[in-house]
N, C-alpha and C positions, 0 to 999 in steps of 0.2 A: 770710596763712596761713604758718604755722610750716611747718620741715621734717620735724616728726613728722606733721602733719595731713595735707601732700600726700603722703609716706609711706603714712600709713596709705588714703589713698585710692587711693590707687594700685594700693596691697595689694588691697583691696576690689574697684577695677575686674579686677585681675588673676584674685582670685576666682570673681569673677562669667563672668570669659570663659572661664575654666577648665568651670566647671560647665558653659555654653553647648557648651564643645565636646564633653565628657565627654554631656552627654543627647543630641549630634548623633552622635554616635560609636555609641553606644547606638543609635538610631531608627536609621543605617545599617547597623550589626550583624544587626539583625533585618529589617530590607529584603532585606538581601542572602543569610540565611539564607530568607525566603520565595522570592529569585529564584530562588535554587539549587534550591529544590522545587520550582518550576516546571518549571524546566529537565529535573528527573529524571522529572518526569511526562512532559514532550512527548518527551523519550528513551525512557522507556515505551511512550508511545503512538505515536512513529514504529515502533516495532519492531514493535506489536502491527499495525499498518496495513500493515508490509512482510511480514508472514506472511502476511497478509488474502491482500495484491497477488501473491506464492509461488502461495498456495492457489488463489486466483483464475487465474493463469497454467496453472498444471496440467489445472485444470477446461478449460480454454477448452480446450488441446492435447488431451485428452482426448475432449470432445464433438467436437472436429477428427475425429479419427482415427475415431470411432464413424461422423460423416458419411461421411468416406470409404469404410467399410467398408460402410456403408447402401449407396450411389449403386455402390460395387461391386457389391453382393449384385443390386441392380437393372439393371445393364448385362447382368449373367450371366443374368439371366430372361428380361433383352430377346433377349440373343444365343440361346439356348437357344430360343427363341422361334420366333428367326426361321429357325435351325436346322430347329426342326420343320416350317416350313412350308418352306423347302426340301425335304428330303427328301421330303413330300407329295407334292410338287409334281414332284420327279424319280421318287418313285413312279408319278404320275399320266402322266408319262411314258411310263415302262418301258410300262405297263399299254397305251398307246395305242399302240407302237408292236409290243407283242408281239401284238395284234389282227390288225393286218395281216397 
């Protein structure tokens, strides 16, 4: 082999790995533009699932304080309750002892 033949293969091989790098370059370009969509989806969808978890937090505090105001409203009946049947009972009293 002449010096123009390993030359010109060389050229060739250089060529070729040129182009090899140039369509890897290319196929990582477009990898890395799908990664990046990914990513702005699960960005999306972390945010849309932390307004969920907001929402949901609210709710729970909410139905909280409603119980509480329930198990209120219910202590006040009992006590009310038991109110009345005292007074009966100190009525039931009076009444026995203004007899005598």
């Amino acid at each position: 082999m002449d010096a123009k033949e390993k030359n010109e293969k060389t050229l060739k091989l250089f060529t070729t790995r040129m182009r090899q790098l140039i369509l890897q370059f290319t196929e990582m370009k477009k990898e890395n533009a799908g990664l990046r969509m990914q990513v702005a989806e699960h960005n999306a969808r972390i945010k849309e699932l932390e307004a969920q978890l907001s929402q949901a937090k609210g709710d729970y505090e909410s139905l909280k304080m409603a119980k509480m105001i329930e198990i209120s409203d219910r202590d006040l009946e009992g006590a009310q309750k038991r109110l009345a049947k005292l007074i009966r009972d100190v009525n039931k009293c009076i009444t026995l002892l203004s007899e005598k």
